[in-house]
N, CA, C and O atoms as a printed pandas DataFrame, in Angstrom:
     atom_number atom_name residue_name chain_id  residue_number  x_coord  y_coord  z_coord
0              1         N          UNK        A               1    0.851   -1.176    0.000
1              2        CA          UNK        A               1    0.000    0.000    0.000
2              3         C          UNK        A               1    0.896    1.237    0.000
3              4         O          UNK        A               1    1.923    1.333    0.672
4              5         N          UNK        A               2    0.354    2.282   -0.910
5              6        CA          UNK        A               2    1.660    3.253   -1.243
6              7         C          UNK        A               2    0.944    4.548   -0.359
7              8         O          UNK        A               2   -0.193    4.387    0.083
8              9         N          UNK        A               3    1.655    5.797   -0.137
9             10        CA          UNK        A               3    0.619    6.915    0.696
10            11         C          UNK        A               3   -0.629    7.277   -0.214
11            12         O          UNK        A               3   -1.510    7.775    0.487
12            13         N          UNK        A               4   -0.876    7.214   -1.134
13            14        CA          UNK        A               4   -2.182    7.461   -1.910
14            15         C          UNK        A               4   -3.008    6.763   -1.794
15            16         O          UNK        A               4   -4.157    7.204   -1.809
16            17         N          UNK        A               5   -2.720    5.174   -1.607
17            18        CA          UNK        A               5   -3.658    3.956   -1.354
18            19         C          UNK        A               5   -3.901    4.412   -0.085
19            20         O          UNK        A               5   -5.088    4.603    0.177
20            21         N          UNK        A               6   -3.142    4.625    0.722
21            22        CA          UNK        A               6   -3.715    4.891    2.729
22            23         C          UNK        A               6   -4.638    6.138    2.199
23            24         O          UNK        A               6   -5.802    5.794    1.994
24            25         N          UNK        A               7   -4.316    7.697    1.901
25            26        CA          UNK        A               7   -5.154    8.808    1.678
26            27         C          UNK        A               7   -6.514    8.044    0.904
27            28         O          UNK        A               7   -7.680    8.107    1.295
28            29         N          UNK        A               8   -6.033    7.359   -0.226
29            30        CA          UNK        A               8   -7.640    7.072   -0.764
30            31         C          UNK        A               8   -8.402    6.187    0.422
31            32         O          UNK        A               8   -9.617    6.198    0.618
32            33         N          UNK        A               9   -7.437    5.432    1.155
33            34        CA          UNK        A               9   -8.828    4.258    1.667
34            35         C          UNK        A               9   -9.179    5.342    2.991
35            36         O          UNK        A               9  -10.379    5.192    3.220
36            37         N          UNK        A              10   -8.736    6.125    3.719
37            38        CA          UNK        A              10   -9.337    7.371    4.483
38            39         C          UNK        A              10  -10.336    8.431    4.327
39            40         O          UNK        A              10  -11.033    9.064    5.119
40            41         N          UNK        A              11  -10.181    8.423    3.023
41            42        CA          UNK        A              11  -10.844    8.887    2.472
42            43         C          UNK        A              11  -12.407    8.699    2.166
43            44         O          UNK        A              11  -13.357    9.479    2.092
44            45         N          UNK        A              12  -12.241    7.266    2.016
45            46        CA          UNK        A              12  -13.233    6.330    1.643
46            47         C          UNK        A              12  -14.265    6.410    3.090
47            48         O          UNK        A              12  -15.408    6.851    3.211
48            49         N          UNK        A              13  -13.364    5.807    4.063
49            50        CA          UNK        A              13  -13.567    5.143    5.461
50            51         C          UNK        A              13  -14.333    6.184    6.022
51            52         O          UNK        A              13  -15.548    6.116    6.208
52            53         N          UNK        A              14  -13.505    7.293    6.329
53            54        CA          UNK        A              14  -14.420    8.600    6.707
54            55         C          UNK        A              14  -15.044    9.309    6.110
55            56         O          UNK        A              14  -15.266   10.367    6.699
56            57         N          UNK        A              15  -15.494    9.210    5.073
57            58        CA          UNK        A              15  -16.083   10.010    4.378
58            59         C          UNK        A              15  -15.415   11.520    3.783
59            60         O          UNK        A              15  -16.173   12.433    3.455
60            61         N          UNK        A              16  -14.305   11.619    3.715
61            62        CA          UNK        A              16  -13.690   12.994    3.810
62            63         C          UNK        A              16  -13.636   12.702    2.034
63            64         O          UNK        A              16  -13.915   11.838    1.203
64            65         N          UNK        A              17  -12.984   14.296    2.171
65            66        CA          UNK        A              17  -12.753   14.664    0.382
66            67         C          UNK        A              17  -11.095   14.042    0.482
67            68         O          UNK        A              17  -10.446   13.741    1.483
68            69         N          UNK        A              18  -10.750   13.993   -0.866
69            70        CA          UNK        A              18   -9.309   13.509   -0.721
70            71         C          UNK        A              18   -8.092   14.613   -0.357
71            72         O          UNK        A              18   -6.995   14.199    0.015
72            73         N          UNK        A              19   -8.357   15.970   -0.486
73            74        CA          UNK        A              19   -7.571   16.652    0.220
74            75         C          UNK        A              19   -7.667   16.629    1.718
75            76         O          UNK        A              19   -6.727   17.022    2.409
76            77         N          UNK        A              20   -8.622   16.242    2.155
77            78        CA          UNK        A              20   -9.092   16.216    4.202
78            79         C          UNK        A              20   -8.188   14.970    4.278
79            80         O          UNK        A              20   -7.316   14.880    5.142
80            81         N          UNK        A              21   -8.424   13.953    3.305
81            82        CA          UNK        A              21   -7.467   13.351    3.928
82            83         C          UNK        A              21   -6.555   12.646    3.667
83            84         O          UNK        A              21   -6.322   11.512    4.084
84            85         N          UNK        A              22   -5.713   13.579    2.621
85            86        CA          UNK        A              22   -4.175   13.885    2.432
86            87         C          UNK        A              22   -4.008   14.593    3.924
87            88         O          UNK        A              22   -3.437   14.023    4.854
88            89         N          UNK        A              23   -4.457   15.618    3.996
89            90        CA          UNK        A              23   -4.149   16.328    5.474
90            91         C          UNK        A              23   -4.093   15.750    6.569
91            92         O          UNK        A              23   -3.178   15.926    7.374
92            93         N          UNK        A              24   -5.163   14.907    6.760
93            94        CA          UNK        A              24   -5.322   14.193    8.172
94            95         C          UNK        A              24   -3.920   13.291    8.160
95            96         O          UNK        A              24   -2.981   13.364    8.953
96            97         N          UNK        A              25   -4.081   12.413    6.999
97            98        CA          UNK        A              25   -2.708   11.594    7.000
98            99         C          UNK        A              25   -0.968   12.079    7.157
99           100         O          UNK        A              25   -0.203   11.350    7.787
100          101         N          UNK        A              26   -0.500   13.325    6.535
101          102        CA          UNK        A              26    0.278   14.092    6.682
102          103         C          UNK        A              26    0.394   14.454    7.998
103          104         O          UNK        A              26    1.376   14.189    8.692
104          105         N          UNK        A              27   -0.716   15.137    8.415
105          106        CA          UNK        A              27   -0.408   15.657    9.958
106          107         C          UNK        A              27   -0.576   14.364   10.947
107          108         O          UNK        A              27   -0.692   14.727   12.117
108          109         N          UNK        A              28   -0.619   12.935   10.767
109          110        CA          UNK        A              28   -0.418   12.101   11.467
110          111         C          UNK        A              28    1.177   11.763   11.257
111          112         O          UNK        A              28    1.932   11.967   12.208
112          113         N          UNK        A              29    1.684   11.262   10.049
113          114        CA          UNK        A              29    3.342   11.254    9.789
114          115         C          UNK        A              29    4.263   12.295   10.004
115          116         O          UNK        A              29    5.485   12.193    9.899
116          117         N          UNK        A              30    3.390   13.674   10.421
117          118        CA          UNK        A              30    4.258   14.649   10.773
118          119         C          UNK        A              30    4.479   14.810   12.183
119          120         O          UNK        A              30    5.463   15.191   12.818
120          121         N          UNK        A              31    3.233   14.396   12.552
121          122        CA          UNK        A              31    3.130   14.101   14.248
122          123         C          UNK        A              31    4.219   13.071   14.841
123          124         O          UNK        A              31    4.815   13.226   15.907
124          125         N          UNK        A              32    4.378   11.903   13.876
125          126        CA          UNK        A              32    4.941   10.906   14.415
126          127         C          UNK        A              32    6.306   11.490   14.365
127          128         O          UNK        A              32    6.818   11.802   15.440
128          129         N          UNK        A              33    6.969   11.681   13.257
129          130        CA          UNK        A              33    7.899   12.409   12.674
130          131         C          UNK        A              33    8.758   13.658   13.852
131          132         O          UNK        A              33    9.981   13.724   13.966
132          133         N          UNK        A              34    8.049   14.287   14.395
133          134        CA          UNK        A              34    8.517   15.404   14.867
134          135         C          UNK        A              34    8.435   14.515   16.585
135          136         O          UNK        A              34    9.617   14.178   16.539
136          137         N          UNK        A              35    8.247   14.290   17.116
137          138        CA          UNK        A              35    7.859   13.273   18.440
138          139         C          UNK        A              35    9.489   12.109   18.419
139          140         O          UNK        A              35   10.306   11.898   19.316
140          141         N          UNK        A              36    9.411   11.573   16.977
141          142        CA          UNK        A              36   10.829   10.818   17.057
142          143         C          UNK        A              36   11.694   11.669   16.826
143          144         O          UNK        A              36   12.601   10.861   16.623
144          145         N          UNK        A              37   12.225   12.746   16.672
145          146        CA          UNK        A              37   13.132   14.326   16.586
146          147         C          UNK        A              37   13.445   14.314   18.197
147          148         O          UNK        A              37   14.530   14.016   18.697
148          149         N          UNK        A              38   12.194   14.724   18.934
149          150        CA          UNK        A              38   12.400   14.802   20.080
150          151         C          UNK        A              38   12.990   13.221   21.151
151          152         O          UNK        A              38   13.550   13.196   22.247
152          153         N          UNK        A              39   12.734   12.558   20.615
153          154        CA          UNK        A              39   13.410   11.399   21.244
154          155         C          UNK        A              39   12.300   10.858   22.149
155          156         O          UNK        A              39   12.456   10.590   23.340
156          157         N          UNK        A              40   11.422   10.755   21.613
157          158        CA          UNK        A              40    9.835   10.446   22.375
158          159         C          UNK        A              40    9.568    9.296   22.212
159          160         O          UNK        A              40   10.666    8.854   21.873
160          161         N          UNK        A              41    8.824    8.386   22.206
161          162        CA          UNK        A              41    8.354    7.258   21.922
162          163         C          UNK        A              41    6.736    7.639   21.576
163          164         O          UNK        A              41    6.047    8.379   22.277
164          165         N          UNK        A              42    6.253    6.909   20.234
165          166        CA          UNK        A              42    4.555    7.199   20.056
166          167         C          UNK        A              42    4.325    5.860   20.175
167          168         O          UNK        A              42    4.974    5.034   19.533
168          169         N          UNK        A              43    3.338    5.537   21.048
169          170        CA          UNK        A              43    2.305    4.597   21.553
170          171         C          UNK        A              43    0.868    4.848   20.893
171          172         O          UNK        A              43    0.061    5.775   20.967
172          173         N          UNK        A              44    0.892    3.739   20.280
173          174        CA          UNK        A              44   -0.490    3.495   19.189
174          175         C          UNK        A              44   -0.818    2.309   20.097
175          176         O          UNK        A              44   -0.417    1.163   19.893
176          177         N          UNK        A              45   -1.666    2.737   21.226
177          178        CA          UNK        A              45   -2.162    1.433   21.404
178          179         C          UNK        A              45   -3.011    0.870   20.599
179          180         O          UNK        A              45   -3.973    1.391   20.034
180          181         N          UNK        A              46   -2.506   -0.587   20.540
181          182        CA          UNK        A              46   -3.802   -1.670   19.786
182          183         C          UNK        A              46   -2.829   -1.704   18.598
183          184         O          UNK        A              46   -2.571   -2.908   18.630
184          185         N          UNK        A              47   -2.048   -1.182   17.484
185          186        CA          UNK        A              47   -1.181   -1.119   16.766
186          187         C          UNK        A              47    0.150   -1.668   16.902
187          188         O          UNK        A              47    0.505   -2.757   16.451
188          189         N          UNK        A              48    1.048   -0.642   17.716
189          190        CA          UNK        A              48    2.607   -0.380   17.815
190          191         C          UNK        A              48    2.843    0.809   18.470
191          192         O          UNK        A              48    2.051    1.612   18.963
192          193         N          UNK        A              49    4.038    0.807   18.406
193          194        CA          UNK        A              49    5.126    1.732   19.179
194          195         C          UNK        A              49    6.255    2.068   18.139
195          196         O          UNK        A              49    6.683    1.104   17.504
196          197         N          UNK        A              50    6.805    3.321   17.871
197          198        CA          UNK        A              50    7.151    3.898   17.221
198          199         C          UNK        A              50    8.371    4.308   18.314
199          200         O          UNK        A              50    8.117    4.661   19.466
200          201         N          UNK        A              51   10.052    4.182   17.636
201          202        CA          UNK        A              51   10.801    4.391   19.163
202          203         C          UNK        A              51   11.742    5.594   18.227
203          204         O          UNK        A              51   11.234    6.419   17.467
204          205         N          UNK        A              52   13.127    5.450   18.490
205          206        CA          UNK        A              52   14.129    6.116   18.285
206          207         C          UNK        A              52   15.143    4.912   18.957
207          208         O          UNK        A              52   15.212    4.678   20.164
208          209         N          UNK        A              53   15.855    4.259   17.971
209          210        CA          UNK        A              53   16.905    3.132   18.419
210          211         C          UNK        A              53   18.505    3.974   18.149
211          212         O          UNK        A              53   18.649    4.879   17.327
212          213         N          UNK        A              54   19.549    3.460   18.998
213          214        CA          UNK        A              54   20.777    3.635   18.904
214          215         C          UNK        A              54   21.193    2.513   18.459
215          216         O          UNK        A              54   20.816    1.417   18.874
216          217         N          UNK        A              55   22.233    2.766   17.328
217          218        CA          UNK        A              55   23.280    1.806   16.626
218          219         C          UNK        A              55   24.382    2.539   17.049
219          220         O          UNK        A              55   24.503    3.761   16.957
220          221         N          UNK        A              56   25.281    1.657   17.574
221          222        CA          UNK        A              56   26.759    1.949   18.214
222          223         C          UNK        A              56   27.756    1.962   17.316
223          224         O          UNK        A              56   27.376    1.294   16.354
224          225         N          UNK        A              57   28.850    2.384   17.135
225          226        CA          UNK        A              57   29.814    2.709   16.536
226          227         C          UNK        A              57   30.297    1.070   16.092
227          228         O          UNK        A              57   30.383    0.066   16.799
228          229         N          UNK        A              58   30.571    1.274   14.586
229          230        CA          UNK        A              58   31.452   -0.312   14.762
230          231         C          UNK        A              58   32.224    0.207   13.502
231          232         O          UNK        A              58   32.257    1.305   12.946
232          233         N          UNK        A              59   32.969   -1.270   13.208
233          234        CA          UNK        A              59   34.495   -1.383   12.171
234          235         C          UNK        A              59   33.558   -2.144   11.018
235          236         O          UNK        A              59   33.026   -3.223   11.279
236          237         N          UNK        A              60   33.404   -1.507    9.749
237          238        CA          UNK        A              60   33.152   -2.594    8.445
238          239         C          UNK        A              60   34.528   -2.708    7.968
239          240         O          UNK        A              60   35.622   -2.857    8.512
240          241         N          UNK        A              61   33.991   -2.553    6.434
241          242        CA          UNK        A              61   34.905   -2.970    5.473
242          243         C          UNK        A              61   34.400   -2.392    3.830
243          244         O          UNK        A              61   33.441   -2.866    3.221
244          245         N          UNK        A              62   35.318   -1.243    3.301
245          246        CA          UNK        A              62   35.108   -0.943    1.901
246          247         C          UNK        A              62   35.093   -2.487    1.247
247          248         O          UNK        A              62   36.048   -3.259    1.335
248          249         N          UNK        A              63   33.703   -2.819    0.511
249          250        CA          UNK        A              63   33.764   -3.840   -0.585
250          251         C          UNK        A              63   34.302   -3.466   -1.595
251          252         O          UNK        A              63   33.997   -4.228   -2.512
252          253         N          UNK        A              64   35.097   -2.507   -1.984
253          254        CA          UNK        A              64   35.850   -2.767   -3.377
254          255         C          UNK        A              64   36.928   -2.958   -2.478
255          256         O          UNK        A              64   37.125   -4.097   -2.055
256          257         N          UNK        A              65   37.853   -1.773   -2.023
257          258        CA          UNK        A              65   38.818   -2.540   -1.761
258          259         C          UNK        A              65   39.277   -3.608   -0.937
259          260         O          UNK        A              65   40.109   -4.435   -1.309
260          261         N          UNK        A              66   38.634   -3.585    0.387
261          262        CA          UNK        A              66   38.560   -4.269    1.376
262          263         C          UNK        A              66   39.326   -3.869    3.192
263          264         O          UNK        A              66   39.715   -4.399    4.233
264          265         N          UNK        A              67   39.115   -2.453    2.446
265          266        CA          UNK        A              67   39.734   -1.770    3.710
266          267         C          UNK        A              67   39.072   -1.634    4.434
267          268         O          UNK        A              67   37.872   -1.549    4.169
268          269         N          UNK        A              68   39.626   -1.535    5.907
269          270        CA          UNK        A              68   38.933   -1.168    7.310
270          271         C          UNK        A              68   37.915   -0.007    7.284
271          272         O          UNK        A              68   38.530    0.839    6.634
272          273         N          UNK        A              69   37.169    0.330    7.485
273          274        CA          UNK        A              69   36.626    1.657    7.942
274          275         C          UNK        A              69   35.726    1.585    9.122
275          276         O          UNK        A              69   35.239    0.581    9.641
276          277         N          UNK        A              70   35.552    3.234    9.554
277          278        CA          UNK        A              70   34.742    3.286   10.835
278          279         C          UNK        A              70   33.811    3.511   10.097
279          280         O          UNK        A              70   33.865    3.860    8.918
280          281         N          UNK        A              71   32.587    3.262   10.970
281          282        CA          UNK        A              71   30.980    3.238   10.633
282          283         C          UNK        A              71   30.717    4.082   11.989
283          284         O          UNK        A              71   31.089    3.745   13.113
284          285         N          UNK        A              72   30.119    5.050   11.707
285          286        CA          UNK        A              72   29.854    6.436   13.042
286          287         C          UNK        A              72   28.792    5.893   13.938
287          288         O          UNK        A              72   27.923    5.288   13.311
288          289         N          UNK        A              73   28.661    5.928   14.915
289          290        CA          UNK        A              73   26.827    5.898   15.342
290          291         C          UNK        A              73   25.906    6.328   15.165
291          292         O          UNK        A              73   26.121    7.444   14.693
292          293         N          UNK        A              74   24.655    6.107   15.264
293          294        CA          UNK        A              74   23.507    7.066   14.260
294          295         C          UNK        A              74   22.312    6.905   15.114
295          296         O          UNK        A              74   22.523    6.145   16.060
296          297         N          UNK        A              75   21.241    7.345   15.064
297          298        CA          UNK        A              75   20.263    6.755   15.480
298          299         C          UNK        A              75   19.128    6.934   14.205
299          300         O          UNK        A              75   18.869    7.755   13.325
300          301         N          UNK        A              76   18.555    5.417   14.771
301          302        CA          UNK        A              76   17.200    5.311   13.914
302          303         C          UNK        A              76   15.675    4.782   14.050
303          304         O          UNK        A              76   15.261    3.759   14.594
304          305         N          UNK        A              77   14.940    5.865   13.343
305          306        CA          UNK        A              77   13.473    5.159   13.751
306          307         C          UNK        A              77   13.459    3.403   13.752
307          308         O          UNK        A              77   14.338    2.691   13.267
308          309         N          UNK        A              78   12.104    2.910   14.493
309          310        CA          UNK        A              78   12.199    1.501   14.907
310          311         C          UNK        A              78   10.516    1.367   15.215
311          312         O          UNK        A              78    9.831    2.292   15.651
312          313         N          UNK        A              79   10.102    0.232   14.941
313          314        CA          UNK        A              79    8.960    0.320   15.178
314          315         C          UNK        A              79    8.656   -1.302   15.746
315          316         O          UNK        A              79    9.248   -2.196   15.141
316          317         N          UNK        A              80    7.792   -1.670   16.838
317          318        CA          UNK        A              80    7.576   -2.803   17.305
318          319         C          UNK        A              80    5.670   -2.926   17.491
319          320         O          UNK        A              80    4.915   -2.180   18.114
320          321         N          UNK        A              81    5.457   -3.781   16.929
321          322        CA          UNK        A              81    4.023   -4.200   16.101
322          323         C          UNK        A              81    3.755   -4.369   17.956
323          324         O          UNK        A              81    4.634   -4.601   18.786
324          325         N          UNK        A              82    2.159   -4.151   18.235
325          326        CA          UNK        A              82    1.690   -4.348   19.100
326          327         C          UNK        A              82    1.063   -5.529   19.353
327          328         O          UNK        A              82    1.535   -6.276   18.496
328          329         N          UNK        A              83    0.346   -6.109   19.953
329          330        CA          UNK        A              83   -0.009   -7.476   20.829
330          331         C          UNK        A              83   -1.719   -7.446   19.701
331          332         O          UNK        A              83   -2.181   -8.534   19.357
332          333         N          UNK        A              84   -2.299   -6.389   19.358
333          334        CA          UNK        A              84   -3.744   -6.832   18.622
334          335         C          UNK        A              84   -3.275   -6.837   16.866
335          336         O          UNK        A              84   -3.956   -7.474   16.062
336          337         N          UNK        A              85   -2.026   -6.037   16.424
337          338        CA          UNK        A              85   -1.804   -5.706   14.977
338          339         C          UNK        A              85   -1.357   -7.498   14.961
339          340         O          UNK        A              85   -1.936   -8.397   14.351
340          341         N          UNK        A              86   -0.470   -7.569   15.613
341          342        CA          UNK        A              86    0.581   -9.344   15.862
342          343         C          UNK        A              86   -0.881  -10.419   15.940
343          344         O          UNK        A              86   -0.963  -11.442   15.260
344          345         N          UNK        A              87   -1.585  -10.116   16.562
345          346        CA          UNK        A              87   -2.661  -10.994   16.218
346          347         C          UNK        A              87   -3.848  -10.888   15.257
347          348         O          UNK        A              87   -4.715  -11.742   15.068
348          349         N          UNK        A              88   -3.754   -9.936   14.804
349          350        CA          UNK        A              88   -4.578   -9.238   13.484
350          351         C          UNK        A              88   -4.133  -10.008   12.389
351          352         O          UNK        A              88   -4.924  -10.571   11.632
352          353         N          UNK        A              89   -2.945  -10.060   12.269
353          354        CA          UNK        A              89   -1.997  -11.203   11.528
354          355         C          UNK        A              89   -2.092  -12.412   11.012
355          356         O          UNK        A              89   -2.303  -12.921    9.912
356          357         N          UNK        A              90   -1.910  -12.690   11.945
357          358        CA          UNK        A              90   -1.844  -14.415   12.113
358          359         C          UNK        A              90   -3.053  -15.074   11.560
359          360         O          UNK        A              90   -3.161  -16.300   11.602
């Protein structure tokens, strides 16, 4: 499902025009978006959890040549499916 398929089926669902809900949807990914900036965690109960993960510094390796390099630390969004989406599933 691509963001137009989510805006159209919102669209559908609530009855909105498709600009209401391009908007609604936007200001939900912007919500989430700006919340993981701050280093927040979003709790969708019944869904997931939306975090901010740390990856630690480590040693790869250039594949062409095969030299050492450092790999920096970073952090990155992370998301862990909730207990009704995990059984929505199955």
């Amino acid at each position: 499902m691509t963001k137009a398929d989510l805006v159209a089926y919102v669209a559908k669902k609530a009855s909105l025009t498709s600009k209401a809900a391009k908007e609604a949807v936007n200001s939900v990914f912007g919500a989430v978006t700006d919340s993981l900036k701050k280093g927040d965690k979003v709790v969708v109960t019944g869904f997931g959890t939306f975090m901010v993960r740390s990856r630690a510094a480590r040693k790869g390796r250039n594949p062409q040549t095969g030299a050492p390099i450092n790999i920096a630390a970073r952090k990155t969004p992370g998301f862990t499916a909730g207990k009704a989406l995990k059984k929505a599933i199955r």
